[in-house]
C-alpha positions, 0 to 999 in steps of 0.5 A, a space after each residue: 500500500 506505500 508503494 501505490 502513495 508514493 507512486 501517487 504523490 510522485 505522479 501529483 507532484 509531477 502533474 503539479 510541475 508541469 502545470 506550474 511549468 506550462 503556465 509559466 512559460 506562458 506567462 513569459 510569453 505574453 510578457 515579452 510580447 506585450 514587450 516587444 510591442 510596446 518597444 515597437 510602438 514607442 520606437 515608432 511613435 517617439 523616435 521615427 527616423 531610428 525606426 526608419 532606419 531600423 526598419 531598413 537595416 532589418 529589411 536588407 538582413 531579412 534579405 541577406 538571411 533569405 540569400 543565404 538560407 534559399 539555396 539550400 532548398 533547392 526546388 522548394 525555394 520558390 515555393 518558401 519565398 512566394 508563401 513567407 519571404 515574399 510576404 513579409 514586410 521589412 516591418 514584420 521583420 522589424 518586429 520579429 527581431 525586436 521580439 526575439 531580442 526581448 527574448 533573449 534579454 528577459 530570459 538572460 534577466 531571469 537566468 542571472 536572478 536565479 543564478 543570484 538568487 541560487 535557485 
């Protein structure tokens, strides 16, 4: 009988972090994008020409990228550029990589306080 217990408790507590792990993920996620929103907006709202010309730098790296990852794909890259590469705005871009900046600096954020905090 103490068998099935711990082996219930440790299933519980499994579940339990899990859902605690999902949900903080999930968390994180709509902060940094209503982050990243947020920095989009006030770039483009309160300093335009920054945003005009990180709007263009993003557009001539999205090319560079699509140069370089394009022909690895053979036939299938007309395919990949009229459904994604094509369609993408240098705005788009321009978001994309402003989010992945905030992702990239809140979780270093977190990795440093825990790592301060030693958890």
């Amino acid at each position: 009988m103490a068998t099935r217990k711990s082996t219930g408790s440790w299933l519980a507590g499994g579940l339990l972090s899990l859902v605690l792990a999902l949900t903080g993920s999930v968390v994180l996620l709509v902060f940094e994008l209503i982050t990243a929103m947020v920095i989009y907006v006030f770039l483009n709202l309160f300093y335009p020409e920054l945003f005009g010309d990180l709007v263009r730098r993003s557009a001539d790296i999205f090319r560079w990228l699509a140069d370089l990852i394009l022909p690895l794909f053979g036939e299938a890259s007309n395919q990949a550029y009229a459904s994604l590469i094509g369609e993408m705005s240098p705005k788009a871009v321009l978001l994309v990589l402003i989010s992945l900046t905030v992702g990239a600096v809140v979780r270093l954020l977190i990795w440093g306080i825990k790592r301060l905090a030693g958890v």
